[in-house]
Residue, then its C-alpha position, 0 to 999 in steps of 0.5 A: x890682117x893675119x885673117x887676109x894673110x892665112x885666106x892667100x894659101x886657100x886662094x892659091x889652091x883654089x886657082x891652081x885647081x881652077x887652072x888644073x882643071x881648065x887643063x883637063x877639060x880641054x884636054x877632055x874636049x879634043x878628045x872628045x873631038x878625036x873619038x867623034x871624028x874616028x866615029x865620023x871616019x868609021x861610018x863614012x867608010x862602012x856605014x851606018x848600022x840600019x842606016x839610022x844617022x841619030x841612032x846611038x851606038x850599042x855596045x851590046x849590038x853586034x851591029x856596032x861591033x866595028x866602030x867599037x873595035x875601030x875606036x877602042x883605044x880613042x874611046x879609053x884615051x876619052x874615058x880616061x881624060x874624062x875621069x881625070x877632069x871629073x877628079x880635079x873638079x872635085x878637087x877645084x870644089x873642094x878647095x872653094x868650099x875650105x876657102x868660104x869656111x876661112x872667111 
């Protein structure tokens, strides 16, 4: 019985690090969604570079340097979110692990 009472608090963390990492990849999805609808936005208005709809941008092209500008502050907001999931994911995988050691 006190194993399955000291097991409740290793439970706890691991839900709200699933939950808080749920968060972060949704919040990571819809900006994700944001920047390629600003990318979408850039390139119906200016074009694309040698015309090529599957070429990926090159942020060493000064071909891209528009959209590079143009989404600059959605793509931090992007890589921002994106670190942020990363960081409470391994948080999540932290807790799973202390979690089966405990039983």
């Amino acid at each position: 019985m006190t194993k399955k009472l000291s097991l409740l608090p290793l439970i706890d963390s691991v839900a709200t690090a699933a939950v808080a990492w749920q968060k972060a990849e949704t919040r990571r999805n819809s900006l994700r969604n944001e920047l390629n609808t600003m990318y979408r936005i850039y390139f119906d208005a200016n074009g694309r570079p040698a015309g090529d709809p599957l070429r990926r941008i090159d942020p060493d092209d000064p071909a891209f340097a528009g959209v590079i500008e143009f989404t600059a502050m959605a793509y931090g907001r992007f890589k921002d979110a994106q670190a942020e999931a990363t960081k409470l994911k391994r948080k999540m995988r932290s807790a799973i692990v202390a979690l089966e050691r405990a039983r």
